[in-house]
N, CA, C and O atoms as CSV, one atom per row, in Angstrom:
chain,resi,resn,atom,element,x,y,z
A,1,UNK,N,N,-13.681,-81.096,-63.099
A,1,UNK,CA,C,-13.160,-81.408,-61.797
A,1,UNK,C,C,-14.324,-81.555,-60.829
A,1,UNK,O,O,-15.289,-80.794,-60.886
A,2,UNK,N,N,-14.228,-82.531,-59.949
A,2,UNK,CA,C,-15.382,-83.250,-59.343
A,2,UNK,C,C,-15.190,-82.039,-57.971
A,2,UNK,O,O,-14.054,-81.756,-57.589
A,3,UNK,N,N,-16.248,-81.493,-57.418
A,3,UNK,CA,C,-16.080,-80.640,-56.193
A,3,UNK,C,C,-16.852,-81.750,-54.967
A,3,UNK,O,O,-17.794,-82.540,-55.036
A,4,UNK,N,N,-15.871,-81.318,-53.820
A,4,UNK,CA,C,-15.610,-82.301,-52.767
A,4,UNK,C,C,-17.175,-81.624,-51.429
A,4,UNK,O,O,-17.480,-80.470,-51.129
A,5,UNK,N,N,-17.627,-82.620,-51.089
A,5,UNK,CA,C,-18.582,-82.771,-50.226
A,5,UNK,C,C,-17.824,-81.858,-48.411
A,5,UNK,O,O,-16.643,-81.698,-48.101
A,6,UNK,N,N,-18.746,-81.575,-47.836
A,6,UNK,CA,C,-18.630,-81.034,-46.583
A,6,UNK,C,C,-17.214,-82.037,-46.147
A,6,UNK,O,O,-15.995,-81.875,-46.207
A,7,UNK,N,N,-18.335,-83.380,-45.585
A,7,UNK,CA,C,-17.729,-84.157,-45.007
A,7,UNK,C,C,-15.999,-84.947,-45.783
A,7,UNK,O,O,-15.166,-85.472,-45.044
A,8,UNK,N,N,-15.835,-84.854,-47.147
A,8,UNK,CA,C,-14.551,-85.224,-48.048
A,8,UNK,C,C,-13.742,-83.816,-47.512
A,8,UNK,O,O,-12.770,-83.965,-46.773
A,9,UNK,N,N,-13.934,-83.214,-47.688
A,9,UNK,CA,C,-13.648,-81.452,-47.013
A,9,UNK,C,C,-12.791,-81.679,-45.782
A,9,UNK,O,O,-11.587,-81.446,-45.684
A,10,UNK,N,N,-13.743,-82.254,-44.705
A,10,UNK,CA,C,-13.269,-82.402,-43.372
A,10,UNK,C,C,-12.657,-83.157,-42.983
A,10,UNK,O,O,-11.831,-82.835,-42.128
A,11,UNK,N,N,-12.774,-84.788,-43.496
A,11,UNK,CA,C,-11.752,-85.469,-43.386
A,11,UNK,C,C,-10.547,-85.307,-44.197
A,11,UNK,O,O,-9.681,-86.170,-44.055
A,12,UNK,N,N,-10.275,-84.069,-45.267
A,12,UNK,CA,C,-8.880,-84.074,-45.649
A,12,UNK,C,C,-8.420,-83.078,-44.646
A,12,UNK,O,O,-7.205,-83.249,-44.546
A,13,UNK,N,N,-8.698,-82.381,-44.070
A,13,UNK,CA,C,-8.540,-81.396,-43.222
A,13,UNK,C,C,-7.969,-81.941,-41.784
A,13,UNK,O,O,-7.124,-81.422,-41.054
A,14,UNK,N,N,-8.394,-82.642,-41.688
A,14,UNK,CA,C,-8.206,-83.876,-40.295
A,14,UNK,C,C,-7.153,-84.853,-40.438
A,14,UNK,O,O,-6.400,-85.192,-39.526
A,15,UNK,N,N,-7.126,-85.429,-41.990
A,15,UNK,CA,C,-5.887,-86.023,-42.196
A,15,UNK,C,C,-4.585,-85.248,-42.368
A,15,UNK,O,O,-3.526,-85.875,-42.332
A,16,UNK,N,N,-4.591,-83.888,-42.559
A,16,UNK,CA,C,-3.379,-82.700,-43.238
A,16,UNK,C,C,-3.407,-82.414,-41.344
A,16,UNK,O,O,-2.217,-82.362,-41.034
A,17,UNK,N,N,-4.082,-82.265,-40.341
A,17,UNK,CA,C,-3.896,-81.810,-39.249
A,17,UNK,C,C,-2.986,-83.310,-38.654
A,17,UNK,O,O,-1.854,-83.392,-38.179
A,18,UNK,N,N,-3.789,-84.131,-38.859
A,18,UNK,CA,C,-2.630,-85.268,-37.880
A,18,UNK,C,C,-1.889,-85.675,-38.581
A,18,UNK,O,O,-1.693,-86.842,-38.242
A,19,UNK,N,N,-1.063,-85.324,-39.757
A,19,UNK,CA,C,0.030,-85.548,-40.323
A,19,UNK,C,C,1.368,-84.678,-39.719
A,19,UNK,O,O,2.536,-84.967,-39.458
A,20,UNK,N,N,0.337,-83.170,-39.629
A,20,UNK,CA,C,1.611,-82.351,-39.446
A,20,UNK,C,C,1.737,-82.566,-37.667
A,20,UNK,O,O,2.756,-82.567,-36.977
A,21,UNK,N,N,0.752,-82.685,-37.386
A,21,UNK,CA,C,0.872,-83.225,-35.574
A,21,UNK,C,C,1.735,-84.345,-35.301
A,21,UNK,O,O,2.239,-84.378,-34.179
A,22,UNK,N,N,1.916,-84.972,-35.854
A,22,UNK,CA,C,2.172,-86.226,-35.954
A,22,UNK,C,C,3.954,-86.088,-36.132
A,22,UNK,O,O,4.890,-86.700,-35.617
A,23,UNK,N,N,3.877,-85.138,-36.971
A,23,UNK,CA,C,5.476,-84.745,-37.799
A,23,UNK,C,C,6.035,-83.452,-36.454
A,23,UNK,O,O,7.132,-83.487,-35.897
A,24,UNK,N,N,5.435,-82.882,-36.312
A,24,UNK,CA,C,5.985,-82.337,-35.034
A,24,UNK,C,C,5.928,-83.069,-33.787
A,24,UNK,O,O,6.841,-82.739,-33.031
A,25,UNK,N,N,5.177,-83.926,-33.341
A,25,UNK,CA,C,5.363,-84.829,-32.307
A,25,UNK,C,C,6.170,-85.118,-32.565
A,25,UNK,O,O,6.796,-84.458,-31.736
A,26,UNK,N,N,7.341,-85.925,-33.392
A,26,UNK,CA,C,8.438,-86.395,-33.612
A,26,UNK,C,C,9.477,-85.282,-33.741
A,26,UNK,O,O,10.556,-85.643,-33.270
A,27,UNK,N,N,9.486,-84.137,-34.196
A,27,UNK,CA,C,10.490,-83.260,-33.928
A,27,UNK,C,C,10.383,-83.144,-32.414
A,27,UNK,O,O,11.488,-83.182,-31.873
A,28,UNK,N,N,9.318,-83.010,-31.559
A,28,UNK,CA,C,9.829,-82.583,-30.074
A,28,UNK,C,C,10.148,-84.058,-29.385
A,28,UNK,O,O,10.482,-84.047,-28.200
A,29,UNK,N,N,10.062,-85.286,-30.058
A,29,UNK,CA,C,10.968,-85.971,-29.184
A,29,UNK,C,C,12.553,-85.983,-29.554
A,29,UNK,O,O,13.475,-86.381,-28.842
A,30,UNK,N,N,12.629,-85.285,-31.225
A,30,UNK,CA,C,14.020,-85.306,-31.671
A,30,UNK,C,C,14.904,-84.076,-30.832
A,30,UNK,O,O,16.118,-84.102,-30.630
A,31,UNK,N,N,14.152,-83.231,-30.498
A,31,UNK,CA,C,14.178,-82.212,-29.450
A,31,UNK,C,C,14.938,-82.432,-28.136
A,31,UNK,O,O,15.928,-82.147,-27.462
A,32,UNK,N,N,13.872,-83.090,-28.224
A,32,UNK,CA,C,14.105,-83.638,-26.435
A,32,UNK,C,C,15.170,-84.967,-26.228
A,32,UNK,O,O,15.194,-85.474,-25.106
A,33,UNK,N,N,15.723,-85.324,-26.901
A,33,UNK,CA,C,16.671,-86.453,-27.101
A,33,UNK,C,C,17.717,-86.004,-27.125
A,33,UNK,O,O,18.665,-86.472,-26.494
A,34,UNK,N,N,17.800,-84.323,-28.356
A,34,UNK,CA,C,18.963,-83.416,-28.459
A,34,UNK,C,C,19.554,-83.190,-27.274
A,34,UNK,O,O,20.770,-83.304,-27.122
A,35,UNK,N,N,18.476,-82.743,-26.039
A,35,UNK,CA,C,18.559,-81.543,-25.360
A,35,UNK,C,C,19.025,-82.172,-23.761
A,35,UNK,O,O,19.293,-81.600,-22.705
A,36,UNK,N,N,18.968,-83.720,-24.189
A,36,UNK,CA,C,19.349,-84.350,-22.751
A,36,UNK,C,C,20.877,-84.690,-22.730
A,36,UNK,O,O,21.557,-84.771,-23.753
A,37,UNK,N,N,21.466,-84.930,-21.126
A,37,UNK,CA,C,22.576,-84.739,-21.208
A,37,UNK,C,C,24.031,-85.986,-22.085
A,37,UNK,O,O,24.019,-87.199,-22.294
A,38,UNK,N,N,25.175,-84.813,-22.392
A,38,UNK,CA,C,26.007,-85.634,-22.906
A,38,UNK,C,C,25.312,-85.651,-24.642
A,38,UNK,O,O,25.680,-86.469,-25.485
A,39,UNK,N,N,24.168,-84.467,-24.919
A,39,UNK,CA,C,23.671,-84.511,-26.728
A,39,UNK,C,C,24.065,-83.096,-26.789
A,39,UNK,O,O,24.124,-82.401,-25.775
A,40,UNK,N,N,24.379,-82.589,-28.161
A,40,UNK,CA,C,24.326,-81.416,-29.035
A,40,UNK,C,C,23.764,-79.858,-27.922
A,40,UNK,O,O,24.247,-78.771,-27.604
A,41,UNK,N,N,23.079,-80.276,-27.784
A,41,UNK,CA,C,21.662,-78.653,-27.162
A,41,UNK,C,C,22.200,-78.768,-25.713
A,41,UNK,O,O,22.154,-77.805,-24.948
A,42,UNK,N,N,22.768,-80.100,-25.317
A,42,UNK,CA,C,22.571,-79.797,-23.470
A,42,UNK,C,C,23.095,-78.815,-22.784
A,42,UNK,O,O,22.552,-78.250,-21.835
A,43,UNK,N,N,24.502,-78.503,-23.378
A,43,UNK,CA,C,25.525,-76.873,-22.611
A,43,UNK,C,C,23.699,-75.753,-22.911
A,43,UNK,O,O,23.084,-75.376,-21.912
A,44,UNK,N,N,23.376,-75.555,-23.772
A,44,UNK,CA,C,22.343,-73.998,-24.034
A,44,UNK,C,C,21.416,-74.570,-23.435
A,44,UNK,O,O,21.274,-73.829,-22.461
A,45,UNK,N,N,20.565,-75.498,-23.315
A,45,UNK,CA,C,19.825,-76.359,-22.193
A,45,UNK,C,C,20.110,-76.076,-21.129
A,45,UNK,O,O,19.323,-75.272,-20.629
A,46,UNK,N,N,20.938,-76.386,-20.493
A,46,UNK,CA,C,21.432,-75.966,-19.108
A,46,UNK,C,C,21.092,-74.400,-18.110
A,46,UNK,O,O,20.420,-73.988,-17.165
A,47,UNK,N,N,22.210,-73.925,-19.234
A,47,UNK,CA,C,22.474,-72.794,-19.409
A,47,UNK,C,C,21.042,-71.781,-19.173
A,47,UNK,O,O,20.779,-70.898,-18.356
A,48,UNK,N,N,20.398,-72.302,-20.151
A,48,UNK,CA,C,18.859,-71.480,-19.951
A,48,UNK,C,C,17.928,-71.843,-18.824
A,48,UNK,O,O,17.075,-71.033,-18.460
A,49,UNK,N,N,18.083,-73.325,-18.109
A,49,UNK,CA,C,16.994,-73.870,-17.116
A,49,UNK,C,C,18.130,-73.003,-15.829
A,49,UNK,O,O,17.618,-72.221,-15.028
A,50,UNK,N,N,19.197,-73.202,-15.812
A,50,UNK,CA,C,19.739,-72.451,-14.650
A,50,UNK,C,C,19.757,-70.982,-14.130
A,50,UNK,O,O,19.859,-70.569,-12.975
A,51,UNK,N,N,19.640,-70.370,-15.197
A,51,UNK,CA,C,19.748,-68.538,-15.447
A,51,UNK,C,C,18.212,-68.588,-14.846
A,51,UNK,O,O,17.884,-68.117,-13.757
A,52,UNK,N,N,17.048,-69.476,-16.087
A,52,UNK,CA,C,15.670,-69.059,-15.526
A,52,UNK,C,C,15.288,-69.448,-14.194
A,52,UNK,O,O,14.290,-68.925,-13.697
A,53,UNK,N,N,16.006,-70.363,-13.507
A,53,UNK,CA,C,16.190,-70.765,-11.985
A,53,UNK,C,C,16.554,-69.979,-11.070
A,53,UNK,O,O,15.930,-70.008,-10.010
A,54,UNK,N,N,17.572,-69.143,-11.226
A,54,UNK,CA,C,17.994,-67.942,-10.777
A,54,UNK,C,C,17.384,-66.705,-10.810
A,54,UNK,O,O,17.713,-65.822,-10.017
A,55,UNK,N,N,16.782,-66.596,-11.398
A,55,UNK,CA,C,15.823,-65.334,-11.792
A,55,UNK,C,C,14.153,-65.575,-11.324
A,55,UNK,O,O,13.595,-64.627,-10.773
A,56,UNK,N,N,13.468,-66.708,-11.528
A,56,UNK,CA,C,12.373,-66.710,-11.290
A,56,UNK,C,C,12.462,-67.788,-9.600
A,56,UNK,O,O,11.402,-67.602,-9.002
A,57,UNK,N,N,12.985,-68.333,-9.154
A,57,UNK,CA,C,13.081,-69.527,-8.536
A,57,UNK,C,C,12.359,-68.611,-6.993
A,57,UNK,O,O,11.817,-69.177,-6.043
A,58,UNK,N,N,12.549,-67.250,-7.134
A,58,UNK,CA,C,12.373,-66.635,-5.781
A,58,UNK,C,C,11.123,-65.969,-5.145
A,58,UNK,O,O,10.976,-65.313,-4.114
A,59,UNK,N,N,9.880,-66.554,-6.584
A,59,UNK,CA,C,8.579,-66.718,-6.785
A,59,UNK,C,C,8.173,-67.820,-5.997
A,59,UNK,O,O,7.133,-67.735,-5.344
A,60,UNK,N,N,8.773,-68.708,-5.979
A,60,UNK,CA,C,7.918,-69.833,-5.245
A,60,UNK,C,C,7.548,-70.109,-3.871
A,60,UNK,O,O,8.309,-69.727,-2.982
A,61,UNK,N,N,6.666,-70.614,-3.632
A,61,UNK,CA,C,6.332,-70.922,-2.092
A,61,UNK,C,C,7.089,-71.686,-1.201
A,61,UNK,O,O,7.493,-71.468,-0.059
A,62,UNK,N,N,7.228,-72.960,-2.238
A,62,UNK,CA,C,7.235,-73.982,-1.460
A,62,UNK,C,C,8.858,-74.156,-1.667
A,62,UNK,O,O,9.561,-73.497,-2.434
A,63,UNK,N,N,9.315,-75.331,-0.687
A,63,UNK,CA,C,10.484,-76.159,-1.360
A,63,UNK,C,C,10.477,-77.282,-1.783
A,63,UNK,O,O,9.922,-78.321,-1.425
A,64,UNK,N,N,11.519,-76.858,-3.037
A,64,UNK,CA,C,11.634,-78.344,-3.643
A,64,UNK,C,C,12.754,-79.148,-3.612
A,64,UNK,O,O,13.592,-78.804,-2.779
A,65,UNK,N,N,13.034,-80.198,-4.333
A,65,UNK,CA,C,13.692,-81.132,-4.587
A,65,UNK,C,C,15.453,-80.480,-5.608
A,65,UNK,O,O,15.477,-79.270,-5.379
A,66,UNK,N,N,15.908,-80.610,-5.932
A,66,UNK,CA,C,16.777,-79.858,-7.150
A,66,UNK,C,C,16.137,-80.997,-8.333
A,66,UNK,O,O,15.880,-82.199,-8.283
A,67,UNK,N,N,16.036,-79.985,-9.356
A,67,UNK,CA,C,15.582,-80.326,-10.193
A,67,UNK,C,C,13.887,-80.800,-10.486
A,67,UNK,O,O,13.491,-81.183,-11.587
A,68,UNK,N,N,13.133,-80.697,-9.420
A,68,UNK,CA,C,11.746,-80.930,-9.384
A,68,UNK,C,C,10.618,-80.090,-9.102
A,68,UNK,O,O,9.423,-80.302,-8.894
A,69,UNK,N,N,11.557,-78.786,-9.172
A,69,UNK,CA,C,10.435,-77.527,-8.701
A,69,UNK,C,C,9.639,-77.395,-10.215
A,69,UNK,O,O,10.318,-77.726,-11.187
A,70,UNK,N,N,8.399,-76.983,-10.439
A,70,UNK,CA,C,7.985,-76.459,-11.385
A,70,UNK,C,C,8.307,-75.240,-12.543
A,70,UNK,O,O,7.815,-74.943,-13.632
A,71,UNK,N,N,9.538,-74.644,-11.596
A,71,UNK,CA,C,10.072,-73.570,-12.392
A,71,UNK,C,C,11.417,-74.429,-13.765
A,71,UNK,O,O,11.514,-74.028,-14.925
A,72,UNK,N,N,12.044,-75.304,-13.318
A,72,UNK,CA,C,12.665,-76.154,-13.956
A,72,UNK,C,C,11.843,-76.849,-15.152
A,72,UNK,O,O,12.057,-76.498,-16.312
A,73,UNK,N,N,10.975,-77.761,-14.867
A,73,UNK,CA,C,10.157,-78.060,-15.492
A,73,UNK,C,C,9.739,-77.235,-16.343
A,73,UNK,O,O,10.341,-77.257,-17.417
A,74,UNK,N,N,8.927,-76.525,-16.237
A,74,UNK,CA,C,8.207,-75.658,-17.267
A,74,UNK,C,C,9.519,-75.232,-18.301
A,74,UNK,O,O,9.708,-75.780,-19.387
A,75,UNK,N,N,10.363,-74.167,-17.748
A,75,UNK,CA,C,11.313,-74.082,-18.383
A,75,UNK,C,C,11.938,-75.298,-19.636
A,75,UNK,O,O,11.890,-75.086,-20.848
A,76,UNK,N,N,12.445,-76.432,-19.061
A,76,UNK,CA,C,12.605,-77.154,-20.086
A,76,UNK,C,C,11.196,-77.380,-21.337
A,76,UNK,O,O,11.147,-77.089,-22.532
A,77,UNK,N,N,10.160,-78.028,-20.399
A,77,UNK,CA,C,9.165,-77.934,-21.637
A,77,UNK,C,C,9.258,-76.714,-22.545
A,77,UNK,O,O,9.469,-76.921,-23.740
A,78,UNK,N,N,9.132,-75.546,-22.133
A,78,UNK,CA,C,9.115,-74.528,-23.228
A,78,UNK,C,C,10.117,-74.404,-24.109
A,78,UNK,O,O,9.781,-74.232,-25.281
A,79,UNK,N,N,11.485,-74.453,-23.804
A,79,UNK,CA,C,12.728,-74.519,-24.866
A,79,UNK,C,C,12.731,-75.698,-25.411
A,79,UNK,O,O,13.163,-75.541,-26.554
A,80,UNK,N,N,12.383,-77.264,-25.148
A,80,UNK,CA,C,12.266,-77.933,-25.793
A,80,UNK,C,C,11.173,-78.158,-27.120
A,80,UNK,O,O,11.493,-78.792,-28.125
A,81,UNK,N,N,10.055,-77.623,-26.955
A,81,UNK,CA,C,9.117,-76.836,-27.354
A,81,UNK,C,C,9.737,-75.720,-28.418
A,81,UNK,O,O,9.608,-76.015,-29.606
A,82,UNK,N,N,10.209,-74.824,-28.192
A,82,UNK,CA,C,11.009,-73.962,-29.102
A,82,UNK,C,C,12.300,-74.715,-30.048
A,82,UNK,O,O,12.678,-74.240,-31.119
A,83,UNK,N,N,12.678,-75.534,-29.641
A,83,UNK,CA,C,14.127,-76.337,-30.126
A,83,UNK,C,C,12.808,-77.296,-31.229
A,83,UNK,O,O,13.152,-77.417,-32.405
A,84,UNK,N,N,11.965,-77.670,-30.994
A,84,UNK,CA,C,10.836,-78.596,-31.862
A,84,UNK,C,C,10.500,-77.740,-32.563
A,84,UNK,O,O,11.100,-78.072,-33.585
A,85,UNK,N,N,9.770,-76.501,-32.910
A,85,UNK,CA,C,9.030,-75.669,-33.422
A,85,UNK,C,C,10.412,-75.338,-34.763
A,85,UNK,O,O,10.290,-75.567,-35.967
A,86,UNK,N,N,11.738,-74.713,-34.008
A,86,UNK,CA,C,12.821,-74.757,-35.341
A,86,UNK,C,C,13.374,-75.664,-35.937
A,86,UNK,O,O,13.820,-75.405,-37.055
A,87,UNK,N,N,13.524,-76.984,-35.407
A,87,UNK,CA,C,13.847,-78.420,-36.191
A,87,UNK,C,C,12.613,-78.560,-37.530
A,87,UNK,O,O,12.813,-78.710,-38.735
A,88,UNK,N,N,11.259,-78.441,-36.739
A,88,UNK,CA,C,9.956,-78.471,-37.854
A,88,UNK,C,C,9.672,-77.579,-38.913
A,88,UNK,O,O,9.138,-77.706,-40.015
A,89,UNK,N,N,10.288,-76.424,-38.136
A,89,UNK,CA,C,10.106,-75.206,-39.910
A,89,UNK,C,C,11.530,-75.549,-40.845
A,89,UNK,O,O,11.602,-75.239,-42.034
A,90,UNK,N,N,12.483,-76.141,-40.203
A,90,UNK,CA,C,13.843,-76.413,-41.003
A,90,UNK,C,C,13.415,-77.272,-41.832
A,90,UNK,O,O,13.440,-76.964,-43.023
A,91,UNK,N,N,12.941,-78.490,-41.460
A,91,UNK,CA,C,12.749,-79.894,-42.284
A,91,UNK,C,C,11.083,-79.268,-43.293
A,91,UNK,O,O,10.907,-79.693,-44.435
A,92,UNK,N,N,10.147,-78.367,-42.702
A,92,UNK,CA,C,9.340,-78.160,-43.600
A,92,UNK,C,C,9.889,-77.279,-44.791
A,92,UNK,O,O,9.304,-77.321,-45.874
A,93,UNK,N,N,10.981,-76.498,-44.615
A,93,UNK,CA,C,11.549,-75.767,-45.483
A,93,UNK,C,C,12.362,-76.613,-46.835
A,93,UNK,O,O,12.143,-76.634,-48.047
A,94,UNK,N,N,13.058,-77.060,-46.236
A,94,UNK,CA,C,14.135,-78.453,-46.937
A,94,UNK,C,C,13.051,-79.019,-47.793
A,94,UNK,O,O,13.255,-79.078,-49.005
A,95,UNK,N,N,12.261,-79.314,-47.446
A,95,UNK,CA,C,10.855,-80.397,-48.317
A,95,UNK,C,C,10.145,-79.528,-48.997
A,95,UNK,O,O,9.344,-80.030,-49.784
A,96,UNK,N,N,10.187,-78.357,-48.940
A,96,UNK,CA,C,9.567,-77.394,-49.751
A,96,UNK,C,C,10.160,-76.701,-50.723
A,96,UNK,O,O,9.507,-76.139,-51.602
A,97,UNK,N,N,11.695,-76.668,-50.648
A,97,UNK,CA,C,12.751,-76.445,-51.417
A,97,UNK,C,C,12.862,-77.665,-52.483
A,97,UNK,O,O,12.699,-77.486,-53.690
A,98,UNK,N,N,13.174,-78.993,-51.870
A,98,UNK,CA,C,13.073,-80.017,-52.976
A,98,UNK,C,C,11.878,-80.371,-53.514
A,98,UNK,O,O,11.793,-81.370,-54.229
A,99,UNK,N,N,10.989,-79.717,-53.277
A,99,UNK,CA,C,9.990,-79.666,-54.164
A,99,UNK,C,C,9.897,-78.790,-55.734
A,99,UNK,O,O,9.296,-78.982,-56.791
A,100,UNK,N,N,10.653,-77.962,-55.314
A,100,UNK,CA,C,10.989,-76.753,-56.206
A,100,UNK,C,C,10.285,-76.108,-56.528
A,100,UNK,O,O,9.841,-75.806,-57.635
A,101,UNK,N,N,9.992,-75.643,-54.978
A,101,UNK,CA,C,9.193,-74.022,-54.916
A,101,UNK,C,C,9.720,-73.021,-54.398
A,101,UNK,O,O,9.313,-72.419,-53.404
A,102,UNK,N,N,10.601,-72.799,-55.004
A,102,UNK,CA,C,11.582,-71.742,-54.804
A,102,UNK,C,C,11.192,-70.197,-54.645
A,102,UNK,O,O,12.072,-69.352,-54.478
């Protein structure tokens, strides 16, 4: 068996990194498609940007817009973010199962 150079090393390393980047970039737009309104996630979507609105919203300085304060925002990024992270270990699981590595 032929042993692989620094640089053969690093570019498989680089190709296995923007594959799986690549494969989760697409779970958080499958995410984020879920999670908008009138899809699957939007009632627990809601639900969570409004509660964390209510609870943190009384931190802020300034005023905003509805729906354009930074506390909203962030909020969604992070659960959408979390809703991506469990779509990606599901589908890495499924593909690791039909592999039959049980």
């Amino acid at each position: 068996m032929a042993t692989l150079t620094y640089r053969e090393t690093a570019t498989l390393q680089t190709a296995k990194f923007v594959k799986k980047s690549a494969g989760f970039a697409l779970c958080f737009v499958v995410a984020f498609m879920m999670s908008r309104s009138g899809m699957p996630l939007y009632p627990l979507t809601a639900w969570i940007v409004s509660h964390s609105h209510q609870v943190l919203s009384r931190y802020q300085a300034d005023v905003y817009e509805a729906g354009t304060d930074p506390v909203t925002f962030f909020t969604l990024i992070g659960i959408i973010t979390l809703y991506a992270v469990i779509l990606y270990s599901l589908i890495k699981l499924v593909f690791w199962k039909m592999k039959g590595n049980i």
